[in-house]
N, C-alpha and C positions, 0 to 999 in steps of 0.2 A: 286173552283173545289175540290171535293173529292177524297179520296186517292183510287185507284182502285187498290183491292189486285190479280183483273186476269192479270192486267199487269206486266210483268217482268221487270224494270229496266234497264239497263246497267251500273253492279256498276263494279268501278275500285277495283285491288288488290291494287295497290298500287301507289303513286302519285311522280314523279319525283320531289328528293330532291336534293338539294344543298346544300354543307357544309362549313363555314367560321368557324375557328378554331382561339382560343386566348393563347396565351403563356400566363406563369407567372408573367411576369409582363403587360401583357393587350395588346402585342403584335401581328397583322395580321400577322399569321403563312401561311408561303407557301403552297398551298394545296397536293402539291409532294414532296417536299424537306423536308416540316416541317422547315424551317428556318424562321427566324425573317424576314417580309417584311418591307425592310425601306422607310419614308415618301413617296418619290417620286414614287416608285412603288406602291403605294399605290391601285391608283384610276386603272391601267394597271391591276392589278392581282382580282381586282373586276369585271370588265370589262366581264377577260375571265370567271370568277366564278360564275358571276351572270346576264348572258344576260338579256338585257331587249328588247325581239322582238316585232312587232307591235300587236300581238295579247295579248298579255296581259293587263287584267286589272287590276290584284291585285296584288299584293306581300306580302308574308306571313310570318314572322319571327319569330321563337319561338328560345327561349332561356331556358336552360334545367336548374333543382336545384342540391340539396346537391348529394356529392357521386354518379355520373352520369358519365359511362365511353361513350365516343366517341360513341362507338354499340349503346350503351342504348340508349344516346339518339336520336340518329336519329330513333330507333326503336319506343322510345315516339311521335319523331317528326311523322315519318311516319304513326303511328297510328293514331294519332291525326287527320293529314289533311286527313285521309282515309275517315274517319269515316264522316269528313266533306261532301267529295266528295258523299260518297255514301248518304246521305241523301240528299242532293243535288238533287241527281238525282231520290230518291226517292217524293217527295216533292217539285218541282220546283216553286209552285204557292205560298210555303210559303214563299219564298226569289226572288221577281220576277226581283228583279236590276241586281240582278247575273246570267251574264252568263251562260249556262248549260255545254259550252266544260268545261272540266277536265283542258286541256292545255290552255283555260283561266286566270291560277292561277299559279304564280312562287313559289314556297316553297322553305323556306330556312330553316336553324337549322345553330346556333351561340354556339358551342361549346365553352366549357371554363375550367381551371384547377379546378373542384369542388371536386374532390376525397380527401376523408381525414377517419380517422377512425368514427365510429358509436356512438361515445361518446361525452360527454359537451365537450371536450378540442376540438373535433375534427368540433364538429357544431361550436364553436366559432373560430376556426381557417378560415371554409370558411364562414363566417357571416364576419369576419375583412378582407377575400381576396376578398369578390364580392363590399368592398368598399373602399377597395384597387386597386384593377386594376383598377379604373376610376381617386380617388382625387389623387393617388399617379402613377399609372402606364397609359395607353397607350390607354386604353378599351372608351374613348369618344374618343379620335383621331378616332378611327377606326369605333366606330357607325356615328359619323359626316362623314368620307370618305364615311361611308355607303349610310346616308342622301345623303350627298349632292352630290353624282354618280348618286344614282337613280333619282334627280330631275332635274339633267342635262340630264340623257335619258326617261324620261316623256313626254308622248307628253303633248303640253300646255296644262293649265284648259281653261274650257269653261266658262265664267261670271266674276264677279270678287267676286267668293266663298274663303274662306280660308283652304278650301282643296284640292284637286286632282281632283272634278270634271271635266270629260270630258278627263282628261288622266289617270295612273291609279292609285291605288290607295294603302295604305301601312299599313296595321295590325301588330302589333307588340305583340307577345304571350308569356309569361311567365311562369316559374311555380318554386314556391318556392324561396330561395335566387336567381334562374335567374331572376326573377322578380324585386326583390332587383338591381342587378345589371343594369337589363333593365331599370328601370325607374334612378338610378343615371347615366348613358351614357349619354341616350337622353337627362335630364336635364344637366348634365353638358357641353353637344356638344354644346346650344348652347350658341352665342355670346352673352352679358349682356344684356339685355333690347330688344333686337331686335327679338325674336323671331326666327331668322332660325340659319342657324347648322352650325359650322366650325371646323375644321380652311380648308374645302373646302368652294370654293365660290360657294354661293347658288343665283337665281338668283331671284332677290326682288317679283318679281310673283307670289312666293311659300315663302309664309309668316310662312309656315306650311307645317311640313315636314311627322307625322305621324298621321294619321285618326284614327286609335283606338288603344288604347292599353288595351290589356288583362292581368289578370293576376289569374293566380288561384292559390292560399292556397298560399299566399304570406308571406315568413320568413322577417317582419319587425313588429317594433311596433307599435302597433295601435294610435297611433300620431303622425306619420311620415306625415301625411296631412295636422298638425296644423298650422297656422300661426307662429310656432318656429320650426317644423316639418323640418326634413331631405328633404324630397321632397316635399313642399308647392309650390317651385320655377317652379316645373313639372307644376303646374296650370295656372302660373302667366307669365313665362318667360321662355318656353321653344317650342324646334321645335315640336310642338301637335296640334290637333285640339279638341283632344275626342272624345267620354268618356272616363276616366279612369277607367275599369271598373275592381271591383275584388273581389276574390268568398271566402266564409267562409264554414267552418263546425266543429261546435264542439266536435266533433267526431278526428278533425286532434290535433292526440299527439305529430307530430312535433312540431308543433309552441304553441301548450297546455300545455307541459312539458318541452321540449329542450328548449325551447324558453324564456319558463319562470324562468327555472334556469341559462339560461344564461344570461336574462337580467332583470330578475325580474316582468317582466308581458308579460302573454299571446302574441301571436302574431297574425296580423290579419289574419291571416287563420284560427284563430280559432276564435276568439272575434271581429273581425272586427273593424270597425274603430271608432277613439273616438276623441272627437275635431276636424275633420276635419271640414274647411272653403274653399269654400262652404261645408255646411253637403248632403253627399251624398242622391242620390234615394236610399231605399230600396227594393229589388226585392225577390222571390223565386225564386230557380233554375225550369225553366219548362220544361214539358215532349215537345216531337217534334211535339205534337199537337197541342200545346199551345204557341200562337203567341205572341210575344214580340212588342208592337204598337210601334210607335215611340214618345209616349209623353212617354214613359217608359226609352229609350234609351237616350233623351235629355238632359241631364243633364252632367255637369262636372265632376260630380264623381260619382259611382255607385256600390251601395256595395249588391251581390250576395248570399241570402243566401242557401247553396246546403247543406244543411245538413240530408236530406229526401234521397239524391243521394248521396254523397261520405260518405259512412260508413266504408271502411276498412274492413277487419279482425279482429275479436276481438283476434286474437290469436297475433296479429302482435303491440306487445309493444313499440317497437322501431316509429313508424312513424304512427301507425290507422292509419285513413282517407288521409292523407298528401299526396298519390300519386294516389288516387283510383279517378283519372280523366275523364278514360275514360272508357264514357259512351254518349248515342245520346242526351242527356241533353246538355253534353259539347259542342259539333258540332254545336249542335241547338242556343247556346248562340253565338258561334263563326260566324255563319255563318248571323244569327238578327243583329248583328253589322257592320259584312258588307255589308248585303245591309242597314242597318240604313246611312250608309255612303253617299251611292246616295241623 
């Protein structure tokens, strides 16, 4: 069906966010107190934070990058699934898995300490904190609580798929070192060889705990997929089902120049990935007329190129392309992958 420009829509302003916040050292911060939530409260103070009522199918999580104060990023977050929504509602026949209510979709935003100065000491101090609060602090505890909450309030899957079919289902969004951060969580949540999350108990039905993870202009090297690779384990043994899907533009001078004088080569947000096993799809970021089939989607890892769309500001030396997200490209990628999901 074609897109009829005499029909009006019903696009949302704005989509009901949620906010889980991480201390310093990778800590579940109270969402009133700000205090440290300790183990036992864990799963209780999710509970109230993150209802999962009967009408939901999806749940949505993005995770914010460098120098991102709390506003910012729900401001990102909230743009972000707007943009979704309202395309959505614009275009329903190109995502037909997907529900059209709004309140179909949980949204969350996973705050975290990324503030630091604008300079190499300062990029490198949170490039060593987003893989610190996981191997060294607290940050897989609390994405594992996260996992394995929502799959205890999931209604069952339907078949014996190894994702979420038939209850609902869990995108996980990134952008920049949160991406970093997001994919060492989820791989480190979970338990060795077994593929689901802890140290909550997950129950063996749910082999697989996240259906897609997104990640755009990701501050990592472009080997981190290899078979010696930092996150190879994300592929192999962890709570995922797939894609791993994530976006480049050479045009992003974060991860073009910060990245490469802090670590000697390009990162994949700008160069994309190199030695990954499997070797990713290669896609173009496409306009929201331009359907994403699902022999496109299938694959393990799937590397994004938007270099046509994220151009930045040429005036903006500090970070070009690195933050210049959102756009209905991005919605349109977001929203291909969840119903790729179905």
């Amino acid at each position: 069906m074609p897109d009829d420009a005499r029909q009006t829509p019903v696009i949302p302003d704005v989509v009901t966010l949620r906010t889980l916040r991480l201390g310093r050292r990778g800590d579940l911060l109270h969402p009133r107190s700000g205090e440290r939530v300790p183990v036992h409260r864990m799963r209780s103070v999710l509970a109230r934070t993150v209802p999962v009522t009967p009408e939901i199918t999806d749940i949505v999580l993005f995770v914010h990058g460098w120098n991102t104060s709390v506003r910012r990023a729900r401001q990102t977050a909230n743009a972000l699934f707007t943009d979704a929504e309202t395309l959505l509602a614009r275009q329903p026949h190109r995502y037909p898995r997907l529900p059209p209510a709004t309140d179909s979709r949980l949204y969350l935003v996973l705050c975290w300490p990324a503030r630091s100065a604008p300079l190499l000491h300062g990029y490198r101090r949170i490039r060593d904190r987003a893989h610190s609060l996981t191997t060294e602090g607290y940050a897989a505890h609390v994405i594992a609580a996260l996992l394995g909450y929502l799959n205890e309030e999931r209604a069952v899957p339907a078949g014996a798929t190894a994702g979420t079919a038939g209850g609902q289902y869990l995108t996980c969004v990134g952008h920049s070192f949160g991406g970093r951060l997001l994919c060492q969580a989820v791989q480190e949540s979970a338990l060795e060889g077994t593929g689901t999350a802890g140290p909550v108990h997950v129950d063996p039905r749910y082999p697989y705990s996240v259906d897609n993870l997104l990640v755009f202009q990701m501050a990592a090297r472009p080997d981190s997929f290899s078979p010696s690779g930092v996150f190879h384990r994300l592929l192999t043994a962890a709570p995922i089902s797939g894609p791993v899907t994530l976006t480049r533009s050479r045009r992003d001078r974060a991860t073009g120049v910060w990245h490469r004088l802090a670590e000697r080569t390009g990162g994949i947000g700008t160069v994309g990935l190199r030695g990954a096993d499997p070797p990713p799809a290669e896609l173009c970021l496409r306009k929201p007329d331009e359907a994403y089939d699902d022999a496109d989607l299938a694959h393990r890892l799937v590397e994004v190129d938007a270099s046509r769309c994220y151009v930045g500001s040429p005036w903006n030396l500090i970070s070009g392309a690195h933050s210049d997200i959102r756009h209905p490209e991005s919605a349109h990628l977001l929203l291909s992958l969840m119903n790729f999901s179905r």
